[in-house]
N, C-alpha and C positions, 0 to 999 in steps of 0.2 A: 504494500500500500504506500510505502512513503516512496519507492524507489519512484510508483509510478503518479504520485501526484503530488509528493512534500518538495523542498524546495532552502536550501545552506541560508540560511539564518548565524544571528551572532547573541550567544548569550552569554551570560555574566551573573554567575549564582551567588546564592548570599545577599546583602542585602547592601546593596552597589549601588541604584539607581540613585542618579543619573551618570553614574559615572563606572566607567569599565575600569577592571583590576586586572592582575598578573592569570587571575584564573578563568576571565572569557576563551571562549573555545565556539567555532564553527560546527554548528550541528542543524541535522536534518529536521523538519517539521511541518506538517500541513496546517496552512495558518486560514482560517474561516474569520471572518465579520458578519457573525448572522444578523438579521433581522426582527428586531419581536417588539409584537403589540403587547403593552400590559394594560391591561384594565384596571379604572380605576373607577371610585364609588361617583367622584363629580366630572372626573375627564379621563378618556383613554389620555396614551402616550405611547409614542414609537420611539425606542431606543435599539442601536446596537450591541453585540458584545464580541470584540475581539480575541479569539482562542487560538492557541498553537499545541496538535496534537504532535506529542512526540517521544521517544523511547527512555520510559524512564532511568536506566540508564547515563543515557547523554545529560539527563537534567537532577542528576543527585547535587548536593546543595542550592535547590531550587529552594525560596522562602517568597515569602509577601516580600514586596520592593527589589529582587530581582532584577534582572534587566533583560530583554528581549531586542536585536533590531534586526529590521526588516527591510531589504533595500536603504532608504535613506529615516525610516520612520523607526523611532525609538518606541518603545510599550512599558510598562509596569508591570512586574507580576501580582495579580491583586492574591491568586489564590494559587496555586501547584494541587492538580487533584489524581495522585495515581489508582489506574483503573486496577487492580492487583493482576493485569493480564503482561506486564511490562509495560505498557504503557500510561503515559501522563496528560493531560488536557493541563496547559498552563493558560488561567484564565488571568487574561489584558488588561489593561486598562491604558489610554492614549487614541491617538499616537500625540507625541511631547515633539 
């Protein structure tokens, strides 16, 4: 899956952001911006959320404040959620 749709990213575990350290490293991930309507009691609201799925592994000292970039757009890790399958959903926040 990631060979055939993720995409060398640059992250920076720990709690870095905004700033990269000695232990960034290039790794693979499929990065989604989904879509979603939340309902609310007086007004909906349409927000995104920016996620990079990727091999837990690659993203051991992933924490909150993290650092993700992508092309030229930096991220926040709001959350690090591994799936217990090796894999990780590192949930966004950005782009800074």
């Amino acid at each position: 899956m990631l060979a055939d749709f993720g995409q060398l990213v640059t992250f920076t575990p720990g709690t870095a952001y905004p700033y990269r350290s000695d232990k960034t490293v290039e790794i693979t991930g499929i990065f989604d911006n989904g879509f979603y309507a939340v309902a609310g009691d007086e007004a909906d609201a349409n927000t995104r959320q920016p996620t990079l799925l990727c091999r837990t592994a690659d993203t051991l000292g992933a924490a909150r404040n993290s650092m993700v970039e992508i092309g030229s757009d930096v991220y926040k890790v709001v959350s690090p959620e591994p799936d217990g399958t090796g894999m990780t959903l590192l949930v966004l926040e950005g782009p800074k």
